[in-house]
C-alpha positions in Angstrom: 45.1 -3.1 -13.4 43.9 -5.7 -10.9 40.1 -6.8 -11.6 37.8 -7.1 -8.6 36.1 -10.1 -8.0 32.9 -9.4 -6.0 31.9 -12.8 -5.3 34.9 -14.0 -3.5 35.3 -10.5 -1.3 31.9 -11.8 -0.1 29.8 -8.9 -0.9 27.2 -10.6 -1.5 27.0 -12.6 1.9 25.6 -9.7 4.3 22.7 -9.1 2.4 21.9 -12.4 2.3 22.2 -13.1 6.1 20.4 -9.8 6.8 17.6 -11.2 4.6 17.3 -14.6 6.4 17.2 -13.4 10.0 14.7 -10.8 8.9 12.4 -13.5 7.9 13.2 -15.5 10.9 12.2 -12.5 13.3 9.2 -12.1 10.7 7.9 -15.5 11.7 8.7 -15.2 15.6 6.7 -12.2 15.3 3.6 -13.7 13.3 3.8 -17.2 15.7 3.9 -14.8 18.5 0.6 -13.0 17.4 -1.0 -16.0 16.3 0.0 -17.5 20.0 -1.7 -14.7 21.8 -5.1 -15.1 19.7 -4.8 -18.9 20.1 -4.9 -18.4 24.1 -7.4 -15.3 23.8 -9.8 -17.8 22.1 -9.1 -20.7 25.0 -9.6 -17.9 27.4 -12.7 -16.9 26.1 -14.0 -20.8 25.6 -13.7 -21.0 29.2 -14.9 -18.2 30.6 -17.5 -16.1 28.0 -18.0 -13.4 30.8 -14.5 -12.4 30.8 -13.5 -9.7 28.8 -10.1 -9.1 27.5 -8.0 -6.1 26.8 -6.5 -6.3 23.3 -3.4 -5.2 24.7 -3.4 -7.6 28.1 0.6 -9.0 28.2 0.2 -12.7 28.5 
């Protein structure tokens, strides 16, 4: 019988790849927060009257 070699089928590789762009999207997704605080603060700096809705699209 022939042995399988799961390593060079590449079995391995999807996982892998999955794995990296889920950390990628991860850290879009935790820039993208820390964006929208960042320009709540500078917002608020400017203008201390002005209240902001926690779900305002910037």
């Amino acid at each position: 019988m022939e042995r399988l070699d799961f390593d060079t089928l590449g079995m391995s590789e999807p996982t892998t790849k999955a794995s990296k762009g889920s950390k990628k999207r991860r850290w879009r997704e935790i820039e993208t927060i820390k964006e929208r605080m960042r320009l709540k603060q500078e917002l608020l700096s400017i203008d201390s009257t002005l209240e902001l809705d926690d779900e305002l699209e910037l």
